[in-house]
N, C-alpha and C positions, 0 to 999 in steps of 0.2 A: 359733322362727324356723327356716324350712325353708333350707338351705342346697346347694349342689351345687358340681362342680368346674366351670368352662367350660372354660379354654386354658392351655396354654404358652408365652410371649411367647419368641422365641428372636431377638436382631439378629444382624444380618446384612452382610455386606460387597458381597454382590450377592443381595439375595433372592429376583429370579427363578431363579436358578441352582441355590439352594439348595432353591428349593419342586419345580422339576424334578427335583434328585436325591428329594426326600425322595416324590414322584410314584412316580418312576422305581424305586426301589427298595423302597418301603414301599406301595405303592399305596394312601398318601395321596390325598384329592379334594379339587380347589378348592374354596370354597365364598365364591362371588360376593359383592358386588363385588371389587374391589380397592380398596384402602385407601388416601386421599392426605390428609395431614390436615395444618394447620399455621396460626396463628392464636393469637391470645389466650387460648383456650380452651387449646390444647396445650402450652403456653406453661406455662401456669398448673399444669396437671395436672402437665407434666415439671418444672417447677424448670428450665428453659434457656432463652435467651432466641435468638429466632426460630426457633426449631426448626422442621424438616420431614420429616415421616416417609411413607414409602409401604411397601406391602406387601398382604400377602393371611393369609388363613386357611386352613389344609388340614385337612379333616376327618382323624382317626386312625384308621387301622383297625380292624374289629371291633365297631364301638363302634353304626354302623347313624347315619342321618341326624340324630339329635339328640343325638350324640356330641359330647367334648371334642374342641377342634380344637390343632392347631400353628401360634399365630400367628409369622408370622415376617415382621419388617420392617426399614426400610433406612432409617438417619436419614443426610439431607447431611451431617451433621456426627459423623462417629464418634470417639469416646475409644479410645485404645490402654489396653491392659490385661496381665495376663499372661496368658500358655498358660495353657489349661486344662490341670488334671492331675485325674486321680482321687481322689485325697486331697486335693483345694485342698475348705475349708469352704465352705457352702452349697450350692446348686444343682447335684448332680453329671454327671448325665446322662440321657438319654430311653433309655427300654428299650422292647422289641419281643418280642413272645411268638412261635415259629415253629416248626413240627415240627422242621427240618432247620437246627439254628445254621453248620456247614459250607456250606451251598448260600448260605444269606442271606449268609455272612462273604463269600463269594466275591460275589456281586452288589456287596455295599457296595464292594469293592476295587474290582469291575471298574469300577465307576460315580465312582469319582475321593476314596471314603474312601480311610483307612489306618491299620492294625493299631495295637492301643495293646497286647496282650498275646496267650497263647493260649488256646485251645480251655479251658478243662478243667471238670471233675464235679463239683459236691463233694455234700455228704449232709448235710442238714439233723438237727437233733435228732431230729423227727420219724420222720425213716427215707429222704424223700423226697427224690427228688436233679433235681439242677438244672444241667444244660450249659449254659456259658456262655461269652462273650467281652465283651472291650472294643474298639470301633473308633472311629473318628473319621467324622465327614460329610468335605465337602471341604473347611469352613472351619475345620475343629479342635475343634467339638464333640462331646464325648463322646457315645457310645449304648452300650447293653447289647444285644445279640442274646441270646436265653435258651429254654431248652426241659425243661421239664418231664418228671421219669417217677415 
């Protein structure tokens, strides 16, 4: 059985908002249509009853047109939850590979993230080391910015 990754389902509080920063800063690509689904069908798959969800997909970068995407969508009806934290179990965060972790740390800021910790190196078993950071999107999602030497 051949198996692949496709997406990341990421919700969302305003997902056009969030697919422009993740545009804007990641140079993520749309990738048509936009998503409006709701029905018996959605219904069924979510476990909620009348549910309606809109969104879109952004292609990831690097990855070249039949890449994983970034699904990111917007249900009417959203659940409060806690803040994400770093150490909360399961899902922790989307990382990002970049020569320069300092330039991107600064984009995400200027574009409406914010800093969850700083800069720093560490050094694998191996030998090989890895600069990295944690920041936030603008709605509190965790990401890795990270750079290899």
């Amino acid at each position: 059985m051949a198996i692949k990754y496709v997406h990341t389902n990421l919700i969302a509080r305003d997902w056009r908002a969030l697919a422009a920063f993740y545009t804007a800063v990641f140079g993520c690509e749309l990738v048509p249509p936009e998503r409006d689904y709701a029905g018996a069908a959605l219904d069924a798959g979510t476990g909620l009853t009348g549910a309606h969800m809109t969104g879109a997909h952004l292609r990831l970068p690097g990855w070249g047109p039949a890449g994983p995407t970034l699904e990111i969508y917007h249900y009417d009806e959203l659940a409060e939850g806690p803040p994400p934290a770093v150490n909360w179990p399961g899902f922790g965060h989307l990382a990002f590979e970049t020569e320069d972790v300092a330039a991107l740390r600064a984009k995400v800021l200027a574009n409406g993230g914010a800093a969850v910790g700083e800069i720093v190196t560490l050094t694998t078993k191996t030998g090989a080391q890895v600069t990295w950071c944690y920041l936030t999107d603008p709605e509190g999602n965790i990401l890795e910015v990270q750079s290899w030497a």
